[in-house]
C-alpha positions as CSV (number, residue, x, y, z in Angstrom):
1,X,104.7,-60.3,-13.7
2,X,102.5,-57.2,-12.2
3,X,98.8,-57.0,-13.9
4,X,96.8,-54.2,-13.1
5,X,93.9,-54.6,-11.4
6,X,91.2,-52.2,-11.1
7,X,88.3,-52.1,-7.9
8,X,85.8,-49.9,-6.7
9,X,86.0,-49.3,-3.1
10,X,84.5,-46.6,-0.6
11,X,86.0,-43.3,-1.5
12,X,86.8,-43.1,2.2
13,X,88.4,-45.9,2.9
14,X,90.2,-45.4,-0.2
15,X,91.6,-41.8,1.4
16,X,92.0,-43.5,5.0
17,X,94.0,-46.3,3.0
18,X,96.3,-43.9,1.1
19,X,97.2,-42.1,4.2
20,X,97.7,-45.8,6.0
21,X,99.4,-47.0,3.2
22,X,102.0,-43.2,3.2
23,X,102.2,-43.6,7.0
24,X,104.1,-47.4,6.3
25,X,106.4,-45.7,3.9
26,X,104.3,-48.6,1.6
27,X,101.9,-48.4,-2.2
28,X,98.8,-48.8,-1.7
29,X,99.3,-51.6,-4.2
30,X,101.8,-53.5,-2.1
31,X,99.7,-53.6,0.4
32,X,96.7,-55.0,-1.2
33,X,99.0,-57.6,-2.8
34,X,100.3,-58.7,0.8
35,X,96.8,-58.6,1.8
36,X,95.8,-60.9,-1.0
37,X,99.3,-63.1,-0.1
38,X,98.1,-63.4,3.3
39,X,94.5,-64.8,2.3
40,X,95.6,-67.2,-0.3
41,X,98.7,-68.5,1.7
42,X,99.2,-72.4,2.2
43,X,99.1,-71.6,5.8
44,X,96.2,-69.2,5.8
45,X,93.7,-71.8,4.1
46,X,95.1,-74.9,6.0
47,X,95.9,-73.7,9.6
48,X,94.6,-70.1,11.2
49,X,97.1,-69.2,13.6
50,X,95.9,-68.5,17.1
51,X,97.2,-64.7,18.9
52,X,98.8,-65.4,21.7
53,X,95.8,-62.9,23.4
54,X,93.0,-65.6,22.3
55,X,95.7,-68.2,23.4
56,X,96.2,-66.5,27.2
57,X,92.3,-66.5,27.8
58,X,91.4,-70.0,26.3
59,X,90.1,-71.9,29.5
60,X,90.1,-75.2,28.3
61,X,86.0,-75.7,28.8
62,X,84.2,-77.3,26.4
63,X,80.9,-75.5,25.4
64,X,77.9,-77.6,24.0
65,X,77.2,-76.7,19.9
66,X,73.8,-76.3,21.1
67,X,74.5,-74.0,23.8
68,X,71.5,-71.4,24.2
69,X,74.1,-68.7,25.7
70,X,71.2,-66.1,26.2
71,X,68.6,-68.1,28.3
72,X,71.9,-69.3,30.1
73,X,72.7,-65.9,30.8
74,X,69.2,-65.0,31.7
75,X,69.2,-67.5,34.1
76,X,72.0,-66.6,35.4
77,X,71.2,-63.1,35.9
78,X,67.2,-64.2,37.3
79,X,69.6,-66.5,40.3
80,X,71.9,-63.3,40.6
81,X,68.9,-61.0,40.9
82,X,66.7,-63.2,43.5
């Protein structure tokens, strides 16, 4: 059963939608629905699936939660700089 559903949104991404949405031969209604499908799936909310982009660059280091990357990469660039 369809129920409408009414949002406000930026008039301009409402416009750059429309012409997204007429580019995919596609509502813009169908796709906020598979948008909405997407974020409430069974697999969405249990398991984010990796790209295979983030996959090819994972190195396999692990990286202390406490990790202070920016005085690391000061460091880093102080020894680089010497």
């Amino acid at each position: 059963m369809d129920t409408k559903l009414t949002l406000k949104l930026n008039q301009k991404i409402i416009e750059k939608a429309k012409i997204y949405a007429s580019n995919k031969n596609m509502s813009l209604s169908r796709i906020v629905e598979s948008y909405l499908q997407s974020l409430t799936s069974e697999k969405s909310r249990n398991e984010l699936e990796i790209s295979p982009f983030v996959k090819s660059i994972a190195t396999g280091v692990k990286m202390p939660v406490d990790l202070d990357y920016k005085k690391e990469y000061s460091d880093y660039l102080m020894e680089k700089h010497k």
